[in-house]
C-alpha positions in Angstrom: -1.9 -7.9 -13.5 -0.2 -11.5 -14.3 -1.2 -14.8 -12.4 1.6 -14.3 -10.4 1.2 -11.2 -9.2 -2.1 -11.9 -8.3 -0.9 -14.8 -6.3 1.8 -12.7 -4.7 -0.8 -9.6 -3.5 -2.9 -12.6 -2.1 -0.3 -13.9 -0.2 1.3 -11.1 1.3 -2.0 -9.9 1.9 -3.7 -13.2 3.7 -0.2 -15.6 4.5 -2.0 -18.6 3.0 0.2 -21.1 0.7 0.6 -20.6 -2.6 -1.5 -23.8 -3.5 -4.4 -22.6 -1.3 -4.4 -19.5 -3.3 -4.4 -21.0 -6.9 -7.1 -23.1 -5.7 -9.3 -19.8 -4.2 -8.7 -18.3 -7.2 -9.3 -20.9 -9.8 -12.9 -21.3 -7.5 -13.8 -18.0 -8.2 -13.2 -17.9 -11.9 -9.9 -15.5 -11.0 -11.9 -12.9 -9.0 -10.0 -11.3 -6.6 -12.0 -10.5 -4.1 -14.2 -13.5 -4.2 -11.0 -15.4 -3.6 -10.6 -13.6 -0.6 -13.8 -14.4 0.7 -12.9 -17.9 -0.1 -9.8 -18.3 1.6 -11.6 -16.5 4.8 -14.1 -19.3 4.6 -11.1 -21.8 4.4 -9.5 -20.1 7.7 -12.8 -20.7 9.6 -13.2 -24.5 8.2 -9.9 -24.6 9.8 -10.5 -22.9 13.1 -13.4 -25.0 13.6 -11.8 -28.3 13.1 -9.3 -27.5 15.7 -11.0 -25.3 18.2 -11.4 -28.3 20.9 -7.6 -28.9 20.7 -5.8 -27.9 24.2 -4.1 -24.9 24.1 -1.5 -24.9 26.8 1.4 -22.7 25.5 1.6 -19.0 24.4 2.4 -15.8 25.0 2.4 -13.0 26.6 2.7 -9.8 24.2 2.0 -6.4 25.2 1.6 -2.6 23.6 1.8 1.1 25.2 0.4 3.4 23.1 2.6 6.0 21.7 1.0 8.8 24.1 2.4 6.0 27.3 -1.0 6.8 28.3 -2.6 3.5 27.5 -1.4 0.0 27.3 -2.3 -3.6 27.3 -1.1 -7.3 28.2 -2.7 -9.9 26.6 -2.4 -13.9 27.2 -2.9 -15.9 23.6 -2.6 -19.6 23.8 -1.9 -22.3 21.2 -0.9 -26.0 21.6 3.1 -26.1 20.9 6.2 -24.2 22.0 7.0 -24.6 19.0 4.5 -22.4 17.0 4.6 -20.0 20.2 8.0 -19.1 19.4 7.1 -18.7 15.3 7.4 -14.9 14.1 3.9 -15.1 12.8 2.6 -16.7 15.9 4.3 -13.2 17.8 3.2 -11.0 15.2 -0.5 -12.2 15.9 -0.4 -11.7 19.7 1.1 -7.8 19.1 -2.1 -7.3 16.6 -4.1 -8.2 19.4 -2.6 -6.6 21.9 -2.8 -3.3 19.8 -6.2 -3.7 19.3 -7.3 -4.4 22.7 -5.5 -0.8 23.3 -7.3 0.8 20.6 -11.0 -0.6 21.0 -11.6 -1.3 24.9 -13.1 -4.2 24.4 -15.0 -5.2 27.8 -13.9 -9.1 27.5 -12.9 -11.3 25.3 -16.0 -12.3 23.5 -16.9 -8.8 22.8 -13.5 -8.5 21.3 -13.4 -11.5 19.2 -16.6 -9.5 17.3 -14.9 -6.4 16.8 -13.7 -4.8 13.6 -10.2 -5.4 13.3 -8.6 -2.1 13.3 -6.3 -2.7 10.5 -9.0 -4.3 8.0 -12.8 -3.6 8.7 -13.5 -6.4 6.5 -13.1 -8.8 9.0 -13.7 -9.3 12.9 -10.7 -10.1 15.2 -12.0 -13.6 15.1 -11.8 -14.0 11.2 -8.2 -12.3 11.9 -7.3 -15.0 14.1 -9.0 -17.6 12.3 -6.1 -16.7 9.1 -3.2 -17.5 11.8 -5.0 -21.1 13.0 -5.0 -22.3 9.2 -1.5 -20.6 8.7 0.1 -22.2 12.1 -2.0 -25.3 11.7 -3.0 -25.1 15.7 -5.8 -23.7 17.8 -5.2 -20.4 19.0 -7.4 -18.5 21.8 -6.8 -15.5 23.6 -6.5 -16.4 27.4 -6.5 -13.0 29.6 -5.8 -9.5 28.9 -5.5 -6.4 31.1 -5.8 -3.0 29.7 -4.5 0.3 31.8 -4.9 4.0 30.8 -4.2 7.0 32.8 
């Protein structure tokens, strides 16, 4: 596989620029996989740096399982409007919300530890953690319900 379609599996994989990728990679001597640790490293520099922002806008997102047995509302909070209303931003908040209906997590620390369903490699947090260095905001989840019959 070229150097760009290296660069083009890390990115559709991870969402991280194109720059922050050649950098990861060049770091790890063109290892793939140690780039991905690197960039996951990068997203929790990130997180860190911003967690004590105020995060006063959102959404609300939701999932019913396909049964329509189970379902889930979820509160996630970030600074702007503005990144509330990005497609990534939305795309994050249905993840969770999907989780949350999967797992049964019992609050929202115990879900922020959890393997995320669609990659075991990483914990919900380390998942959210890609979106704050993506978005370039803090993001927490606020409240969440979960109902099954």
């Amino acid at each position: 596989m070229n150097d760009i379609e290296v660069i083009k599996k890390i990115r559709d994989m991870t969402g991280f620029s194109i720059g922050q990728i050649k950098k990861a990679l060049e770091e790890s001597g063109g290892d793939q996989a140690r780039a991905l640790d690197i960039l996951k490293a990068h997203g929790a520099v990130v997180a860190a740096k911003k967690e004590s922002r105020s995060t006063e806008q959102g959404l609300i997102g939701s999932y019913v399982h396909a049964n329509g047995k189970i379902a889930t509302v979820v509160s996630v909070l970030c600074e702007t409007d503005f990144v509330a209303k990005n497609p990534m931003f939305q795309e994050l908040t249905h993840e969770i919300a999907m989780h949350i209906t999967a797992m049964n997590p019992k609050d929202v620390a115990e879900l922020l530890g959890q393997e995320y369903i669609r990659d075991q490699s990483m914990t919900i947090e380390e998942f959210m953690n890609q979106f704050i260095a993506k978005l370039g905001e803090n993001i927490k989840i606020g409240k969440f319900m979960r109902l099954e019959i």
